[in-house]
C-alpha positions as a LaTeX table, in Angstrom:
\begin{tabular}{lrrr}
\hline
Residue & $x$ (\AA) & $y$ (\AA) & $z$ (\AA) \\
\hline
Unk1 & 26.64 & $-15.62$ & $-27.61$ \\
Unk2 & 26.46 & $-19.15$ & $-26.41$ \\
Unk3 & 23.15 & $-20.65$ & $-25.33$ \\
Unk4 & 23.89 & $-23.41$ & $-23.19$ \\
Unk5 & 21.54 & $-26.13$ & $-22.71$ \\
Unk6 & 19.46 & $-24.93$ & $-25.88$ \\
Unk7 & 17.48 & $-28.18$ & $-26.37$ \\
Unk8 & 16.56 & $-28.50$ & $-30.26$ \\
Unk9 & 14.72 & $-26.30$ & $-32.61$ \\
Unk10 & 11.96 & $-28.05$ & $-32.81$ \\
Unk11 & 11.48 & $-27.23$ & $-28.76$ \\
Unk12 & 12.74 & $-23.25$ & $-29.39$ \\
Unk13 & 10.62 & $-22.04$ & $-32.41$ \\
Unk14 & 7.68 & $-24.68$ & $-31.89$ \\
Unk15 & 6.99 & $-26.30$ & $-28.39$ \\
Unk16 & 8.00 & $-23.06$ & $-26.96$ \\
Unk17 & 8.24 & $-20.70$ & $-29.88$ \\
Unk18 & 8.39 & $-17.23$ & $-27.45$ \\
Unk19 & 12.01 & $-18.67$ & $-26.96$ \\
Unk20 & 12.99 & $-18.00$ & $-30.66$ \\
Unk21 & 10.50 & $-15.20$ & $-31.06$ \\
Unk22 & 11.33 & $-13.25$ & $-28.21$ \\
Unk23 & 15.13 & $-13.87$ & $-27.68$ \\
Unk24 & 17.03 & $-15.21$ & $-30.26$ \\
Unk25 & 15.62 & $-13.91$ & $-33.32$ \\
Unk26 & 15.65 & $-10.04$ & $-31.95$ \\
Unk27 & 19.52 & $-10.73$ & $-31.20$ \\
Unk28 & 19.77 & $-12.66$ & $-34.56$ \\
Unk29 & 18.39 & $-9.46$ & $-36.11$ \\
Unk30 & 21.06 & $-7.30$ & $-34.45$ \\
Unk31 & 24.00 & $-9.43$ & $-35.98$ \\
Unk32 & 24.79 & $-11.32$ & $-32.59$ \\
Unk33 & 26.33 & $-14.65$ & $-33.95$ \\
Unk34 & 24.15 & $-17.13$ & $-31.29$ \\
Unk35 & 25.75 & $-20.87$ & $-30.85$ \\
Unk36 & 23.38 & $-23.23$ & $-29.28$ \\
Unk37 & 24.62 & $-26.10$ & $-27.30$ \\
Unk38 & 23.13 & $-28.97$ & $-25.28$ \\
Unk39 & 24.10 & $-32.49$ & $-24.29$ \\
Unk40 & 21.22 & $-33.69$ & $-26.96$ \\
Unk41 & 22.80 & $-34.31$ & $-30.53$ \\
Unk42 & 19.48 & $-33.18$ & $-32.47$ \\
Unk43 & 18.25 & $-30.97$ & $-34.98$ \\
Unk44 & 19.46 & $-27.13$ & $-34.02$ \\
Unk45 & 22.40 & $-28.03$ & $-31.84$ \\
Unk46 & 25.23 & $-26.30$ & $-33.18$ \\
Unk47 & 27.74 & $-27.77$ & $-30.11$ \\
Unk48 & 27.14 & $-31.34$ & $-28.71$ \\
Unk49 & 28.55 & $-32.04$ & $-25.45$ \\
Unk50 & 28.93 & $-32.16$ & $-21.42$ \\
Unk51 & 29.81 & $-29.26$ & $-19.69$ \\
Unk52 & 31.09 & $-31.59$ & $-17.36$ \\
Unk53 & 33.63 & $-33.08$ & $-19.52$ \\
Unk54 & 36.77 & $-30.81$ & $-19.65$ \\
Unk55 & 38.01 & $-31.30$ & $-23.28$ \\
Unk56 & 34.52 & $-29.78$ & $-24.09$ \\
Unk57 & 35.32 & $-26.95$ & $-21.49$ \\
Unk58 & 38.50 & $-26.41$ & $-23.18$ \\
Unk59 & 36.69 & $-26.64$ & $-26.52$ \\
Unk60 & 34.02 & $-23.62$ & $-25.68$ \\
Unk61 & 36.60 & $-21.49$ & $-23.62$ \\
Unk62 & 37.99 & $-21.37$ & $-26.89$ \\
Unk63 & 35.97 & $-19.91$ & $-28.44$ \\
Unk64 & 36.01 & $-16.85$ & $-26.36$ \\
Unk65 & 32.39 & $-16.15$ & $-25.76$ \\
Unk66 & 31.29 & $-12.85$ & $-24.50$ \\
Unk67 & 28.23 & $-14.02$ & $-23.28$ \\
Unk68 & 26.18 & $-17.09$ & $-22.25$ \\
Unk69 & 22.62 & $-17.67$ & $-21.55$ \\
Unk70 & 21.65 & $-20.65$ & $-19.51$ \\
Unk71 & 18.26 & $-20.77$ & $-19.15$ \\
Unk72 & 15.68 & $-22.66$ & $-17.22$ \\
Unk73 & 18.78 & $-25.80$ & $-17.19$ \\
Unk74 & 19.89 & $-25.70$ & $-13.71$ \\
Unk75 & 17.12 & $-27.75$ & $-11.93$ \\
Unk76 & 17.75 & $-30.29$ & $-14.51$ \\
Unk77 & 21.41 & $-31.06$ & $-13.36$ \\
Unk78 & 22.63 & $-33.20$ & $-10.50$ \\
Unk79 & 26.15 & $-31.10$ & $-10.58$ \\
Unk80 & 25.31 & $-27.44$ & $-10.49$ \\
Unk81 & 28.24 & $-26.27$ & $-8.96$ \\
Unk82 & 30.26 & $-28.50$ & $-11.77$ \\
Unk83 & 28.47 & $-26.55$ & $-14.59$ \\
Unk84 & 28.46 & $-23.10$ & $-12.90$ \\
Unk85 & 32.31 & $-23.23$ & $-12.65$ \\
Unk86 & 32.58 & $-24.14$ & $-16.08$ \\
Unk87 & 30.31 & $-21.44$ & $-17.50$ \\
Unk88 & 32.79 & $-19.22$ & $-15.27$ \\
Unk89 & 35.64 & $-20.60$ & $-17.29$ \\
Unk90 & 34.03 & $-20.15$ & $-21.06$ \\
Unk91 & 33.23 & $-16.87$ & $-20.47$ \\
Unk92 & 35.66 & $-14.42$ & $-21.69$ \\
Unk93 & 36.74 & $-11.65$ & $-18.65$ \\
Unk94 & 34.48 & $-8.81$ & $-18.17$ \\
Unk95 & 31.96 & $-11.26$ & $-19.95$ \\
Unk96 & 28.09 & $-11.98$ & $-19.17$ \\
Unk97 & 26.68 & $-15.30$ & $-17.70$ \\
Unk98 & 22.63 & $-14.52$ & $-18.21$ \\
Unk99 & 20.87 & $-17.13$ & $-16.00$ \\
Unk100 & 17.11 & $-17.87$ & $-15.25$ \\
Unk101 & 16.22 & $-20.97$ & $-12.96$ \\
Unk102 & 12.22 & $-21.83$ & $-11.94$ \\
Unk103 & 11.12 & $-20.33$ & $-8.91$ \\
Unk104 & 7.72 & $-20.92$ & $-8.91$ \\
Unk105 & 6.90 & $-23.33$ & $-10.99$ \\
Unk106 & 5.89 & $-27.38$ & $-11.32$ \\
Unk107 & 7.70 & $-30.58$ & $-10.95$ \\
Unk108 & 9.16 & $-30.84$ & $-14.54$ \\
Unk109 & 11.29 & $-33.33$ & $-15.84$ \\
Unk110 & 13.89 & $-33.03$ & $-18.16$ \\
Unk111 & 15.02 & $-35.76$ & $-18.05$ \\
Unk112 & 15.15 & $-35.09$ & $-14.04$ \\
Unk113 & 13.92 & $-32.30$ & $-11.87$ \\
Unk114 & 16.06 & $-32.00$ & $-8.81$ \\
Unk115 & 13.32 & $-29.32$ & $-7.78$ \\
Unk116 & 16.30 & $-26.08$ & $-7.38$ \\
Unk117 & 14.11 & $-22.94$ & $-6.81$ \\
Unk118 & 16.34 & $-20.43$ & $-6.16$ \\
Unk119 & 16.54 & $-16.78$ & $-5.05$ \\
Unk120 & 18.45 & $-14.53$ & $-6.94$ \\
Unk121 & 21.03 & $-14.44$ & $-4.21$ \\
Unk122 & 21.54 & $-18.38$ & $-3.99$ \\
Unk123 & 22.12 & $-18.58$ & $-7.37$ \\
Unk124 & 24.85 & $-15.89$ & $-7.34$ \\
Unk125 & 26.50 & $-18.40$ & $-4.54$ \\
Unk126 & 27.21 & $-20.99$ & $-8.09$ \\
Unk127 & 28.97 & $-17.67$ & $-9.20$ \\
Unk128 & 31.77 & $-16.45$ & $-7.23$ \\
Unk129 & 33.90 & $-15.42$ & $-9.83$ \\
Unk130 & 31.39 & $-13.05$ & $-11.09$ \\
Unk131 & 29.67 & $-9.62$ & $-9.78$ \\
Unk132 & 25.66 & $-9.96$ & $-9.66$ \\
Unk133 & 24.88 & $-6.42$ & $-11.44$ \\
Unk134 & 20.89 & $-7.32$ & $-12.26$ \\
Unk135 & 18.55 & $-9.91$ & $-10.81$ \\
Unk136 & 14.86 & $-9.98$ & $-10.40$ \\
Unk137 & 12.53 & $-13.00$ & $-10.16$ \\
Unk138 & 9.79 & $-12.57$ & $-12.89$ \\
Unk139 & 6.13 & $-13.43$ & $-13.09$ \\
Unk140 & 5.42 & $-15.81$ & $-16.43$ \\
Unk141 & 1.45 & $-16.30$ & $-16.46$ \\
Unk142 & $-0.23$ & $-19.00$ & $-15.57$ \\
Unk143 & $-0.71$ & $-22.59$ & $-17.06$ \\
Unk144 & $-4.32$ & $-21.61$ & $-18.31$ \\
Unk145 & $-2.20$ & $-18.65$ & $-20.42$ \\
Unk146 & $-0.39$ & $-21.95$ & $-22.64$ \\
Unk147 & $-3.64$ & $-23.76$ & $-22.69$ \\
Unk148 & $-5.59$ & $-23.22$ & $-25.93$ \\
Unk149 & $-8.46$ & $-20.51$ & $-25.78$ \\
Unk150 & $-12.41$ & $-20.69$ & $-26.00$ \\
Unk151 & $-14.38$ & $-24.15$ & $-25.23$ \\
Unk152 & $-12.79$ & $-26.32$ & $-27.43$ \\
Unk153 & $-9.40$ & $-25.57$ & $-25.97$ \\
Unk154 & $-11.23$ & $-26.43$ & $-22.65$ \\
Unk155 & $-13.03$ & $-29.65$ & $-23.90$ \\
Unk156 & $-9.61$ & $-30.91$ & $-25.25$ \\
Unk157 & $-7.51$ & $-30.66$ & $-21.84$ \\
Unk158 & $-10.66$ & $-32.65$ & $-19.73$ \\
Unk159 & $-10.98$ & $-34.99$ & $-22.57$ \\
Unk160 & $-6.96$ & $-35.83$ & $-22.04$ \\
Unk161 & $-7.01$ & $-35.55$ & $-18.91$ \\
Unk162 & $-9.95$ & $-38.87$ & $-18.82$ \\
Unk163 & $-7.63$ & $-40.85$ & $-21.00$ \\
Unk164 & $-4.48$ & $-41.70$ & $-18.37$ \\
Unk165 & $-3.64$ & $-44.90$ & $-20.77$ \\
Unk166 & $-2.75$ & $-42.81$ & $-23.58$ \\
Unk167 & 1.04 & $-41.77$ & $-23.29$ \\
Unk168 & 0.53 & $-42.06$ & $-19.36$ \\
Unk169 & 4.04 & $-40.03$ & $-19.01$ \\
Unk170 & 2.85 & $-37.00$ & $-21.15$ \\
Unk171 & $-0.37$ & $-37.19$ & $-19.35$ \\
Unk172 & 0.93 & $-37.43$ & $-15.71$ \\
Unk173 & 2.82 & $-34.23$ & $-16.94$ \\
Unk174 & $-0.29$ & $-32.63$ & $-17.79$ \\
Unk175 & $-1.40$ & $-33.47$ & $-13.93$ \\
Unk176 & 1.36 & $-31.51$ & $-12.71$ \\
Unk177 & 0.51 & $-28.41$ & $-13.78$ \\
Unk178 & $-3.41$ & $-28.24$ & $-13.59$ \\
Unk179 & $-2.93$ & $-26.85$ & $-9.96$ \\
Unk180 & $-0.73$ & $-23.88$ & $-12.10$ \\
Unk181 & $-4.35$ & $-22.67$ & $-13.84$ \\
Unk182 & $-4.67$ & $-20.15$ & $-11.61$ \\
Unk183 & $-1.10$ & $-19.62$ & $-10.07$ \\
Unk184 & 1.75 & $-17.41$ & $-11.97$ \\
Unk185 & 4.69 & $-19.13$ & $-12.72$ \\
Unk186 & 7.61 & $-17.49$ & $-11.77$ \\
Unk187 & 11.65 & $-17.35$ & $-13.02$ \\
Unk188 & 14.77 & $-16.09$ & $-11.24$ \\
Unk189 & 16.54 & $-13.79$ & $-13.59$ \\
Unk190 & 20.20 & $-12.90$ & $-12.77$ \\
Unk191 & 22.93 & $-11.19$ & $-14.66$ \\
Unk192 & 26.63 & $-11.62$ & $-13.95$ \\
Unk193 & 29.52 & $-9.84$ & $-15.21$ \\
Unk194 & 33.00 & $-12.00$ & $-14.70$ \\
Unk195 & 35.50 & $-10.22$ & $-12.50$ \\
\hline
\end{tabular}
């Protein structure tokens, strides 16, 4: 299985630790070799490269991959159609592309945000060499569900959130989602099968 757009495993087992905890170790568990790859050369990137540049295409069709994951990366690319046909071309025939985009959810960059929010059947648009055969857009919690519990969780955030000179990018992010307390985040989830 190839995880495209992995970021590093610092950001998989510890920033967001359900990614690791919930996905890839389970499938780890099972045997299922899992490659992670993302443009980022860092700690727990197995495969460094662009998906737009075609000897890396080459490189991952290669490898025959049964299945990809791409998750949460397309609102961070300027070229979706670009990386859409390529994870067409990796995939091996009668192989799964697994994709979840934001649907509901803040203004977060990456190191852009082009703001894609797409319903299930949009997204299946990037795929038309692939049948859609699941797709569902998922409710995720709510920011106050990743904020830390009780009154010293609560004391922490407004205490941050009175210090904008302190890593003003970080805290600007922190902005962002404080309207999210109290709404659920949502994904697009789609499944594709390659003809």
């Amino acid at each position: 299985m190839l995880n495209i757009g992995s970021s590093t495993k610092e950001f998989r087992s510890n920033i967001q630790p359900w990614i690791d905890g919930e996905i890839f170790k389970p499938l780890i568990s099972q045997k299922v070799k899992v490659v992670h790859s993302d443009i980022k050369d860092a700690d727990g990137v197995d495969l460094v490269g662009d998906l737009c540049d075609h000897e890396f295409l080459s490189k991952l069709s290669g490898m025959k991959f049964r299945s990809i994951i791409c998750a949460n990366m397309l609102e961070h690319v300027t070229d979706r159609k670009v990386i859409c046909d390529g994870l067409e071309e990796i995939v091996s025939s009668a192989g799964y592309i697994i994709v979840t985009v934001p649907y509901n959810y803040p203004y977060h960059p990456d190191p852009i945000d082009t703001r894609y929010r797409p319903v299930p059947e949009e997204l299946a648009s990037l795929f038309p060499s692939c049948d859609l055969v699941y797709h569902d857009i998922i409710d995720c919690g709510t920011y106050r569900d990743r904020l830390p519990a009780g009154f010293m969780g609560l004391s922490m955030m407004v205490v941050r959130l009175c210090m904008p000179f302190y890593k003003p990018v970080s805290w600007w992010r922190q902005i962002c989602f404080i309207p999210w307390v109290f709404r659920q985040f949502k994904v697009t989830f789609a499944v594709f099968k390659k003809k």
